[in-house]
C-alpha positions as CSV (number, residue, x, y, z in Angstrom):
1,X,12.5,-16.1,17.5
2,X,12.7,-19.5,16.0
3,X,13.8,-22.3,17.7
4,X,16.8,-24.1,17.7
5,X,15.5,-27.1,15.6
6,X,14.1,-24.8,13.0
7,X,17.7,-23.2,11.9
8,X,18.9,-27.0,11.9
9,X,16.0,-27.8,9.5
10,X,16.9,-24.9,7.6
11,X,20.7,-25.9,6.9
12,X,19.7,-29.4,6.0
13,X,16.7,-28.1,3.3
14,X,19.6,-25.3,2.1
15,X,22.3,-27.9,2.3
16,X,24.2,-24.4,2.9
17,X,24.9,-22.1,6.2
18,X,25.0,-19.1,4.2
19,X,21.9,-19.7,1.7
20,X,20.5,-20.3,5.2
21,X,21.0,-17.6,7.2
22,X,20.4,-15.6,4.1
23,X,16.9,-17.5,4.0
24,X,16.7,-16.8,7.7
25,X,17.8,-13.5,7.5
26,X,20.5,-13.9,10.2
27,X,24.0,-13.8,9.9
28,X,26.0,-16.8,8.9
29,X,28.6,-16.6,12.4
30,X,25.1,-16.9,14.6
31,X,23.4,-19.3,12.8
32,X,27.1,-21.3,13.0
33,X,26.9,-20.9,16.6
34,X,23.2,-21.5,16.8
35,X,23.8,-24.8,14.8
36,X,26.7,-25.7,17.4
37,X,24.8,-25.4,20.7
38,X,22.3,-28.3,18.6
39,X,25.3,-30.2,18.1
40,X,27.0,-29.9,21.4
41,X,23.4,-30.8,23.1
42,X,23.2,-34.1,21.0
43,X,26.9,-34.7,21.5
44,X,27.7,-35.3,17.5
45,X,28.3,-33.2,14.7
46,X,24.9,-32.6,12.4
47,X,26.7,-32.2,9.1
48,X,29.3,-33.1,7.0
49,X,31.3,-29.9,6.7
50,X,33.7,-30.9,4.3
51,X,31.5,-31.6,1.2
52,X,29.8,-29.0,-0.9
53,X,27.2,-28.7,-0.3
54,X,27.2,-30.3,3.1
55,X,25.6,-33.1,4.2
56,X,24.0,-35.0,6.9
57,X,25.8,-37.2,9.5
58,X,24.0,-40.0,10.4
59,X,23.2,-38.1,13.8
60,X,21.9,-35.6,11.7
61,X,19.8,-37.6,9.7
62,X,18.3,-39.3,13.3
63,X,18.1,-35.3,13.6
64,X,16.1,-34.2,11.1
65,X,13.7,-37.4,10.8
66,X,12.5,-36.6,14.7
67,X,12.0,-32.8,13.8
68,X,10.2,-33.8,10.8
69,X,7.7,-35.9,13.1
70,X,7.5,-33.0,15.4
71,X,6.7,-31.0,12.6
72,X,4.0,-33.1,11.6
73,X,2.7,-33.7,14.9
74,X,2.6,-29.5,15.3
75,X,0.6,-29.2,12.1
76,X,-2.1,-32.3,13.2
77,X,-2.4,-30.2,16.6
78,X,-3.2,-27.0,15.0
79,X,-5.5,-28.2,12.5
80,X,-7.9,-30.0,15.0
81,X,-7.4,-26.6,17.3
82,X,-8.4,-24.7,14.3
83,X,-11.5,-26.9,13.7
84,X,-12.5,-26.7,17.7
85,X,-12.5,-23.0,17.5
86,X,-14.7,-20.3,16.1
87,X,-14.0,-20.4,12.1
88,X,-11.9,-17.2,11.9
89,X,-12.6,-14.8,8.4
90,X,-10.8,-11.7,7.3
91,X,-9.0,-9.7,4.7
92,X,-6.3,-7.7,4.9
93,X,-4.3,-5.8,2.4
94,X,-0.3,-4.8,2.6
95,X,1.6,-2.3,1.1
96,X,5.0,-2.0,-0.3
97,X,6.8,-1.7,-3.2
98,X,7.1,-3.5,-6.7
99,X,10.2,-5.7,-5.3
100,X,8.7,-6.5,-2.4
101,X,4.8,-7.6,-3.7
102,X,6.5,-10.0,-6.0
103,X,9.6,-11.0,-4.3
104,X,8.7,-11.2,-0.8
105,X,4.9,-10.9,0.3
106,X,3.6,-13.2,-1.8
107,X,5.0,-16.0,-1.2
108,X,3.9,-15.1,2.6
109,X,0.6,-14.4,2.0
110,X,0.2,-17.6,0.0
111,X,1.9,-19.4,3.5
112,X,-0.8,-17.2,6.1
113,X,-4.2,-18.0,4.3
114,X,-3.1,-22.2,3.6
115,X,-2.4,-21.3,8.1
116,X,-6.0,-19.5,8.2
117,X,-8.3,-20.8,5.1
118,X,-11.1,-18.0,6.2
119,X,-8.5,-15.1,5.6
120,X,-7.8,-13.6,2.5
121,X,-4.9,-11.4,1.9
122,X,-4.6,-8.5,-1.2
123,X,-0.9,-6.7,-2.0
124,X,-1.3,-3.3,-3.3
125,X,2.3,-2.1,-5.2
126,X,3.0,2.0,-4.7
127,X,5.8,3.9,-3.6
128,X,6.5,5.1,0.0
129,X,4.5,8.3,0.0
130,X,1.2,6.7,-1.7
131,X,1.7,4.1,0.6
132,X,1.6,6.0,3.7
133,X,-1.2,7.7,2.6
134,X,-3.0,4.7,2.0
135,X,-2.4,3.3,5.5
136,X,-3.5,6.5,7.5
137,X,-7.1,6.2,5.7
138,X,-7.4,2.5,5.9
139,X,-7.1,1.7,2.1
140,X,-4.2,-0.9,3.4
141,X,-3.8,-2.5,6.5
142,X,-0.3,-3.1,6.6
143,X,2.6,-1.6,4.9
144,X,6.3,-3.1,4.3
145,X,8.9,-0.7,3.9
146,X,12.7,1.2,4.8
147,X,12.0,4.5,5.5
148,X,10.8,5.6,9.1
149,X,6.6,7.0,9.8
150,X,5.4,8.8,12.1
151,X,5.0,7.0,15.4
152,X,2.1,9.1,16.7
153,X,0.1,7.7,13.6
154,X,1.4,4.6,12.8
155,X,3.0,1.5,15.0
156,X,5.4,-0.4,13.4
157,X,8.2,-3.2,14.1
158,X,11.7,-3.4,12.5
159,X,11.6,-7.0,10.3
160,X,14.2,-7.3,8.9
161,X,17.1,-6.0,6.2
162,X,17.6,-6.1,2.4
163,X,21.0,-6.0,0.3
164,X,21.7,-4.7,-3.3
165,X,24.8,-6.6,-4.6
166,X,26.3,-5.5,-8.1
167,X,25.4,-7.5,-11.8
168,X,27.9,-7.2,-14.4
169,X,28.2,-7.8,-17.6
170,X,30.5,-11.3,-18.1
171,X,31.7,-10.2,-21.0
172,X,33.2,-6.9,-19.1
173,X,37.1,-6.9,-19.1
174,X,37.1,-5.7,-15.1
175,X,35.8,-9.0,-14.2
176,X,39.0,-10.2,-15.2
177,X,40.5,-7.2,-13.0
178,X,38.3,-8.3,-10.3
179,X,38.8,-12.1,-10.4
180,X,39.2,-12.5,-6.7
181,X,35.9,-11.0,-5.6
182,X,33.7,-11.7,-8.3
183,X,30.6,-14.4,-7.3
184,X,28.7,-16.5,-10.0
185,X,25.1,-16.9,-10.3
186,X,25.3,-20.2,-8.3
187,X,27.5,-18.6,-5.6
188,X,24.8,-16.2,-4.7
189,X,21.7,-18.2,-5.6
190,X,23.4,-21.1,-3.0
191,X,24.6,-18.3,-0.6
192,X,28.3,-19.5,-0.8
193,X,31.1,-16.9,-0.5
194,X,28.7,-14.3,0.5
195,X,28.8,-12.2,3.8
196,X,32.1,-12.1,3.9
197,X,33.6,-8.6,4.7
198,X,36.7,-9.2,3.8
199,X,35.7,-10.2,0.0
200,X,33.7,-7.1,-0.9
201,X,34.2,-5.1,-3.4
202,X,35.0,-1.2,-3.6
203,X,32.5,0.4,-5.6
204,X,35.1,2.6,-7.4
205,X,36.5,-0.2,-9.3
206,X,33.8,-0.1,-11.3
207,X,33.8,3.6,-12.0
208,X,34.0,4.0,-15.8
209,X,31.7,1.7,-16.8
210,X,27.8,2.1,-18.0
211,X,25.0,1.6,-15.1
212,X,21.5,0.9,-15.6
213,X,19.4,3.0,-13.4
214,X,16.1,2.1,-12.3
215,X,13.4,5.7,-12.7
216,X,14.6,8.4,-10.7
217,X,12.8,9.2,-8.0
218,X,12.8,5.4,-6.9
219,X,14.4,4.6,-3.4
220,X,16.8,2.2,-5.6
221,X,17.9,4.7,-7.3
222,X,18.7,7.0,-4.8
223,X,20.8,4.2,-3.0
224,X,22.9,3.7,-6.0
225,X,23.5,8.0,-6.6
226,X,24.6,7.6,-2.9
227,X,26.9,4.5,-3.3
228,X,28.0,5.9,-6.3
229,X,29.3,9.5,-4.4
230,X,30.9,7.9,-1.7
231,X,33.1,5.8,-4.1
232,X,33.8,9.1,-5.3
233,X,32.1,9.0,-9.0
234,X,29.0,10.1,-11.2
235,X,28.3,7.2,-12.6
236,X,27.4,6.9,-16.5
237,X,24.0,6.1,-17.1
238,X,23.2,3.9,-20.5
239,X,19.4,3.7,-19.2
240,X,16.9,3.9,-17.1
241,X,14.7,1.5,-16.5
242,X,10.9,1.1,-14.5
243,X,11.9,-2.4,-12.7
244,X,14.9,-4.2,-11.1
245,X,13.9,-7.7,-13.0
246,X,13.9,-5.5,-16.5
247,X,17.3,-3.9,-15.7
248,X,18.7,-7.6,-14.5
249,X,17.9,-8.8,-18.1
250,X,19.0,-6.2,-19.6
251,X,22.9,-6.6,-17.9
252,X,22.2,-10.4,-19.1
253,X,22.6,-9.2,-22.2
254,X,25.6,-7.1,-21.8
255,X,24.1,-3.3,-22.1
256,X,25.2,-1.9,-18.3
257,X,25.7,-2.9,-14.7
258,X,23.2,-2.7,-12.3
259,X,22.3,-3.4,-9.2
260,X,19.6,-6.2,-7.8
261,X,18.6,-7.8,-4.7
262,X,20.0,-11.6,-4.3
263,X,16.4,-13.1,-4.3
264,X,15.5,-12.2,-7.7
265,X,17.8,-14.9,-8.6
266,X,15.7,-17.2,-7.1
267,X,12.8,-16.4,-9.6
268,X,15.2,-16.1,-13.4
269,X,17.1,-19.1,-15.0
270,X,20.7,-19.6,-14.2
271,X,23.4,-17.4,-16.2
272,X,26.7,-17.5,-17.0
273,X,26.5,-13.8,-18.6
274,X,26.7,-12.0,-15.7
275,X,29.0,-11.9,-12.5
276,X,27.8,-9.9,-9.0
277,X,29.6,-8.5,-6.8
278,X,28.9,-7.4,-2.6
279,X,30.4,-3.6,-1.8
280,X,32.0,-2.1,0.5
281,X,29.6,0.1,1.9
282,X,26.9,-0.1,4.9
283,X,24.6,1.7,2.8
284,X,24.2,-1.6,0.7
285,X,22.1,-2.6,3.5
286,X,18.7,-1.3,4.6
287,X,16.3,-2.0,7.4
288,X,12.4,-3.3,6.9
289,X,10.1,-1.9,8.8
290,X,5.8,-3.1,9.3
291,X,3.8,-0.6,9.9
292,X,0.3,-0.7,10.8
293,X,-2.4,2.2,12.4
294,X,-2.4,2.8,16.2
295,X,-6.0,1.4,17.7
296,X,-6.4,0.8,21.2
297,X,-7.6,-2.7,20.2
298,X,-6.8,-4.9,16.8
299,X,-8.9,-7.3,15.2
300,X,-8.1,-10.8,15.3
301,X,-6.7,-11.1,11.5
302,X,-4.8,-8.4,12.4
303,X,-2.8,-10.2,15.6
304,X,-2.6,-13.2,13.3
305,X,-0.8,-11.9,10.8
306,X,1.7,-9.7,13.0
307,X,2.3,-12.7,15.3
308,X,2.9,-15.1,11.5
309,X,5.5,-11.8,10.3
310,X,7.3,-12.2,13.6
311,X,7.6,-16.0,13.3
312,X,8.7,-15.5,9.9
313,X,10.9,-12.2,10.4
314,X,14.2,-11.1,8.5
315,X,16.2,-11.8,11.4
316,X,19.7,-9.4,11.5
């Protein structure tokens, strides 16, 4: 659980609350109220709600400059720690899919060995069965992923959730139909206008157009056949493709909707050729899971790195 100063710290670096809980992986209402309790504590507002993006009060900035010294004064403390004890070495390697290697892990992994210099962390990409496989003989170590193992084999930890959100073509006519819930690339890069329930979109609207599929057989792609049955259509494939980042650029250029996870726009240029939409359907949402083998005792690297994953978990 992060403390109170951290989802503070995180607004002001965001200079959003929704880019921030969607950074934090909470929901925008609790990190509001989280922020609150802050401000009610100091007794004065933290930030300027009336600007976009928002900005510090002066409290706030008296704020963040003591949490910033804290910070420091944390890191000085555990480097001379790290220095007094026993030099700790280690390799680990985690599982998980394309997405999640390039997306999400390594920016984590880079983060846990600069934390512990003598570890060394590998990422293997493979789909859920491989995967599994790979954990029960000890090829990986760790394994990131939705679907459910067996818990007389494996232990594992929920960690967080993941959304798909619908590209579309700008040039498409419905986004002229769909004015009033569509979100530009900015609006979802920022985190503005997003988690609200009331502005997603029904799936169906976009029932005669083309979709890029990623390979069948892909957990992507059965999400979107699924999506795409409870709005009640078959939808009309114009291709399929091996990765999300392939099929994104692809709908830049006006050949298909698809659908893509909100952090791969942190890692493309800005567009103005596409518009993205959230659904109306839970099933837009799934659940991570960390999985690791069941051993009466675990090595040191191994606590490490499960205690750094819940420190830096995809909080709901």
């Amino acid at each position: 659980m992060l403390r109170d100063r951290e989802y503070v710290y995180a607004v002001y670096q965001e200079r959003s609350f929704s880019r921030a809980a969607q950074r934090l992986f909470i929901s925008q209402p609790a990190l509001s109220s989280k922020v609150k309790k802050v401000e009610e504590r100091v007794g004065a507002p933290l930030f300027d709600r009336s600007t976009n993006p928002i900005r510090l009060t002066p409290a706030g900035k008296c704020y963040v400059e003591a949490v910033e010294q804290v910070m420091g004064i944390e890191d000085e403390l555990r480097s001379r720690l790290a220095q007094l004890a026993d030099q700790r070495e280690g390799a680990i390697t985690i599982g998980a899919s394309a997405y999640f290697c390039s997306y999400v892990l390594s920016e984590l992994a880079m983060e846990f060995q600069r934390r512990y210099p003598g570890y060394v962390v590998s990422l293997l990409e493979g789909n859920t069965s491989d995967l599994t496989k790979c954990l029960q003989s000890g090829v990986i170590d760790f394994m990131l992923d939705i679907y459910p193992l067996d818990t007389n084999l494996f232990q594992g930890q929920l960690w967080g959730q993941e959304e798909l959100i619908l590209a579309v073509p700008a040039g498409l006519e419905i986004n002229q139909e769909m004015a009033e819930w569509r979100l530009t690339f900015e609006q979802v890069r920022s985190g503005s206008g997003m988690g609200v329930d009331s502005h997603r979109t029904p799936l169906s609207a976009f029932a005669k157009e083309g979709f890029l599929l990623l390979k069948k057989g892909s957990d992507t792609y059965r999400r979107v056949l699924k999506l795409c049955r409870n709005a009640g259509f078959t939808p009309k494939v114009n291709m399929y493709l091996d990765q999300m980042l392939t099929a994104y650029h692809v709908a830049e250029n006006g050949h298909g909707l698809t659908f893509v996870r909100p952090r791969v726009l942190d890692h493309v240029k800005p567009t103005d050729q596409l518009y993205f939409y959230e659904i109306d359907d839970e099933n837009v949402m799934r659940t991570l899971y960390l999985y690791y083998r069941r051993e009466s005792s675990l090595p040191a690297i191994y606590t490490d790195f499960l205690d750094f994953m819940d420190k830096n978990r995809q909080e709901e």
